[in-house]
N, C-alpha and C positions, 0 to 999 in steps of 0.2 A: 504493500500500500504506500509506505514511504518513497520507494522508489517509482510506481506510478506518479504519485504528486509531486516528485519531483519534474518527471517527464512532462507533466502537464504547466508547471509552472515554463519549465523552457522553451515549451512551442508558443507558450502565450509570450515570453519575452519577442522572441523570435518574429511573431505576428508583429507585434507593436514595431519593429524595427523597421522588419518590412513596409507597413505602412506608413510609418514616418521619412521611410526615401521614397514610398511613392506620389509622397506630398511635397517631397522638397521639390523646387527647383531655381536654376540661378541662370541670371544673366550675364554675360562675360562680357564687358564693352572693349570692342576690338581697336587695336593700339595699331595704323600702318602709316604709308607716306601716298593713298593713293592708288599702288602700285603692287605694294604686296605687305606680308603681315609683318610688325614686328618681333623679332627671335623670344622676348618675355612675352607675348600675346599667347606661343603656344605651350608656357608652362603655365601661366592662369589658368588657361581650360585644362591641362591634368589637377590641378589645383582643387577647381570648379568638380572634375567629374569623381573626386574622392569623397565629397558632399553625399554620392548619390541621387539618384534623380536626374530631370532633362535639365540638359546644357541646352540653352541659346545664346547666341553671340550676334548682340548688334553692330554692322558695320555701318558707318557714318560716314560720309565723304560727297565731293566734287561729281566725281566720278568713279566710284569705286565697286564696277560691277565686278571685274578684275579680281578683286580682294575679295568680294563676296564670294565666287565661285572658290578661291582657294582653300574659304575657309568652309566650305559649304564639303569638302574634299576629306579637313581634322576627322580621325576617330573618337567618337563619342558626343559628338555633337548632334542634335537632334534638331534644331530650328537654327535658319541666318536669316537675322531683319536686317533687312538695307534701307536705307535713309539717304538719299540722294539731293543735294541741296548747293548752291553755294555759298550760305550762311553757315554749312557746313567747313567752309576750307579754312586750314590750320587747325582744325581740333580746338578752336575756342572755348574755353567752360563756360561761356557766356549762355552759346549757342546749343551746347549741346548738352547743357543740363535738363533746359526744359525737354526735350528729345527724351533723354534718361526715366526720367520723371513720369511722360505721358506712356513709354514702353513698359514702366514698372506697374502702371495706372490700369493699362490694359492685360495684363498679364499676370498678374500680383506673382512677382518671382520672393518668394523667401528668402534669396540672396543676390547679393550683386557683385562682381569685382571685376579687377584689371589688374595691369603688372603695374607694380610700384616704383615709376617714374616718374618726371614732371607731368606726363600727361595722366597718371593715374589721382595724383593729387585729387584728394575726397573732397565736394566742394557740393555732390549728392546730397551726402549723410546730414548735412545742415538744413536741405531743403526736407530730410524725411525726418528729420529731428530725433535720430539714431545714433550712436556712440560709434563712428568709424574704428575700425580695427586696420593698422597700417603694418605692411612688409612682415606678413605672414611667412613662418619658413615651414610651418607644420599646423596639418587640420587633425584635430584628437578625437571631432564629432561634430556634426551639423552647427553646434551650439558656440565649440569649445578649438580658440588658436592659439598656437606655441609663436610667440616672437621675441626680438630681443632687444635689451635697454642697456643701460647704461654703457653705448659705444659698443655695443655688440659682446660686453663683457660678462652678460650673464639673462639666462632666459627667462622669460615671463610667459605664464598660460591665463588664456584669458577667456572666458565664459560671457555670452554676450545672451540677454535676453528679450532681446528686441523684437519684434515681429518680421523686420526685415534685417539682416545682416548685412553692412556694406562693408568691406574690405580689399587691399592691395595685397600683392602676393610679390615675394623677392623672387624674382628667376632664375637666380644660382642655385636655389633651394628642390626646386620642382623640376624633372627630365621634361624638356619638352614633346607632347605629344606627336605623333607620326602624324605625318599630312597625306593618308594612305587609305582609301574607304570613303567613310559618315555619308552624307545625308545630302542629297539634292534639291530640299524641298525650299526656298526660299522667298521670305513673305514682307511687302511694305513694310515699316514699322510708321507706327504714328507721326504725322507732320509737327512742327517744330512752331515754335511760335514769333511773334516778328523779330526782327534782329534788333540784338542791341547794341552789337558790334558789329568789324567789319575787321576781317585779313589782308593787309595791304602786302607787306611781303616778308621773307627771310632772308638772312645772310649768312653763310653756313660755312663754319672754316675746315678749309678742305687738310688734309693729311693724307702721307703718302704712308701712314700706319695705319693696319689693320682699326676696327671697332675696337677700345679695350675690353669693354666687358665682354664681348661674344668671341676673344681670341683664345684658342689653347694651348697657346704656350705664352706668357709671359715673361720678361726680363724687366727687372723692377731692380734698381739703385736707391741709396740712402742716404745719410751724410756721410758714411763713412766714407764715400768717395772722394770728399773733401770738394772736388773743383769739375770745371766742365770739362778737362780733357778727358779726367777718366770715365765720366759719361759720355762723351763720345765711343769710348770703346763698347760699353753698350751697347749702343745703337748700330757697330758694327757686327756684333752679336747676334744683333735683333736681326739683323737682315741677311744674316748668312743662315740662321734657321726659321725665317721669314713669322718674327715673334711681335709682339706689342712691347718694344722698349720703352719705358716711360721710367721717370724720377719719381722718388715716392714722397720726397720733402719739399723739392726747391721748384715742384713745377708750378711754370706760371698761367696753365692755361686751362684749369678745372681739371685737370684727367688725372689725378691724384688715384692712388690705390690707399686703402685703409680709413682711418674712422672718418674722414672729411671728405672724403673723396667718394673714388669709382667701389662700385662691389664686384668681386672678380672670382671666379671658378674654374679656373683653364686646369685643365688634365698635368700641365709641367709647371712650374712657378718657380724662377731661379730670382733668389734676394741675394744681391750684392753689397753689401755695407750696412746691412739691415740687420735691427737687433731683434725682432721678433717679437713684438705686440700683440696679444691674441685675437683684435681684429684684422690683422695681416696675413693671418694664417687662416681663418675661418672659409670653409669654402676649396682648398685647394688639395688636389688629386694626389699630387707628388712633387717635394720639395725638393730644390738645391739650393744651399748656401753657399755662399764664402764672405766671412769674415776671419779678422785677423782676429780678434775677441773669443779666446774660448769659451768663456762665461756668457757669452750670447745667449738668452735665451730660446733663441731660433733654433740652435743644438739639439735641443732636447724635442724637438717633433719633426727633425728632417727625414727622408729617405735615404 
C-alpha cells in the first residue's frame, strides 16, 4: 500500500509538470542586422527551449524576410512573427517596445527574452511592471535563474514570481542551437504604434580582427607587458593563428576582456602578463599562460 501511494503520488507530480510546460510558453525577440541572426540570438532560444513549452521568436526589421526564414529553419522553434516596418530600423527601444508589448498582449507568453546585449537591455519589464532578471547563465525551472554579481565573482539564484518572466541570457553560457529543421509556419505579428523616433544612421569601426566574443581562440595581454612593443608581438601571434589579439588593461577602444569589458568563451585563451582574476577565467575551454610571476594566480587553473 505504501509503495502504491507512493507510485500514485509521482505520477501526480509528474502530471502537474507536465502541465505546467504545456502552459508555458516564451517569446525570444530576435537580435540581427537585417541580414541574418545574431551568434547570442541562437543561445537565447536553447535558453528559451529548457523552459519547456512553444518557442516563438519575433523578428522585427526593415526588411527582414531573410532573417525570418532562417530563423523559421532553429530546432525547437515552433512560431516566427515578422514585423516589417521602417520604424523598425536600428532596433530602437522606442519602437519596438510597443511591438513587444502588443505581441505579448496577443499571445500572453509567460516569458520573454533575448541575449544580453545592448540590444537586449530590459526597457519591456518596466512597461509590464515585472522585476527583469538580466545575463542569465542557468535556468533551474520555469520560475527559478542562476546569475552572477559581484563582477562575476560569485553566483546568485533567483526565483521570480511574476506572471510574466522577462529576462536576458549570456551567450557564453548556452551552446547555441542548430539552425537544422523547426518550423515553416510564419505569422504577422501585431502592428506597432506611431513613431516616436526615427534611425538616421550608424558609424561602425571596422577591424581587421575577428568579433571578440564569437572568436575561439583568443590572445589577450596585460600589464605585465609593460609597453606597446611587446603587444605588438601579440598581434603577431594573433595573426599567424588567425586569433582575436586584444589588450586586457590599456585598450582604448571598449573591446576589453574581463569584469569591464567583453565576455568571452573561445575553446583556446592564451593570457600573457595576466594575473588571473576569476572573471578572466570564467567561461574558457583551455588555458595558456605565461607569466614571469609564479604566484600568479592564473597557475593554479591552467591547462
Amino acid at each position: 500500500d505504501v509503495v502504491f501511494a507512493q507510485k500514485v503520488h509521482l505520477n501526480r507530480i509528474c502530471s502537474i509538470l507536465l502541465v505546467s510546460q504545456r502552459f508555458q510558453s516564451t517569446l525570444v525577440v530576435a537580435e540581427h542586422n537585417n541580414d541574418k541572426l545574431t551568434p547570442i540570438m541562437l543561445s537565447a532560444i536553447t535558453a528559451a527551449k529548457k523552459l519547456g513549452g512553444d518557442v516563438s521568436c519575433l523578428v522585427a526589421g526593415t526588411d527582414c524576410a531573410t532573417v525570418a526564414q532562417e530563423v523559421s529553419k532553429v530546432l525547437g522553434v515552433k512560431t516566427v512573427l515578422i514585423a516589417q516596418n521602417d520604424a523598425y530600423k536600428g532596433s530602437l527601444t522606442e519602437e519596438l517596445t510597443p511591438l513587444i508589448l502588443a505581441t505579448q498582449k496577443q499571445f500572453n507568453f509567460t516569458h520573454i527574452c533575448a541575449g544580453a546585449s545592448a540590444f537586449g537591455k530590459v526597457r519591456v519589464s518596466a512597461k509590464l511592471d515585472v522585476a527583469p532578471i538580466s545575463d542569465i547563465i542557468e535556468i533551474k525551472s520555469p520560475d527559478t535563474f542562476v546569475r552572477t554579481i559581484y563582477a562575476r565573482n560569485a553566483l546568485s539564484t533567483v526565483k521570480c514570481n511574476d506572471n510574466v518572466k522577462v529576462f536576458t541570457v549570456r551567450g557564453t553560457s548556452f551552446e547555441p542551437t542548430e539552425v537544422d529543421g523547426g518550423s515553416l509556419f510564419i505569422s504577422v505579428a501585431a502592428s506597432a504604434s506611431a513613431v516616436m523616433s526615427e534611425w538616421l544612421e550608424a558609424t561602425l569601426t571596422k577591424s581587421d580582427c575577428p568579433e571578440l566574443t564569437s572568436a575561439k581562440v583568443v590572445v589577450s595581454g596585460g600589464r605585465g607587458l609593460k609597453n606597446g612593443e611587446n603587444f605588438k608581438l601579440l598581434y603577431d601571434l594573433a595573426d599567424k593563428i588567425n586569433a582575436a589579439g586584444k589588450w586586457l588593461l590599456w585598450m582604448l577602444d571598449m573591446m576589453q576582456v574581463g569584469q569591464t569589458g567583453k565576455i568571452v568563451a573561445p575553446e583556446l585563451y592564451i593570457a600573457v602578463g595576466i594575473s588571473g582574476a576569476i572573471q578572466h577565467l570564467s567561461g574558457m575551454k583551455t588555458i595558456v599562460a605565461i607569466n614571469k610571476d609564479p604566484e600568479a594566480p592564473i597557475f593554479q587553473v591552467v591547462d
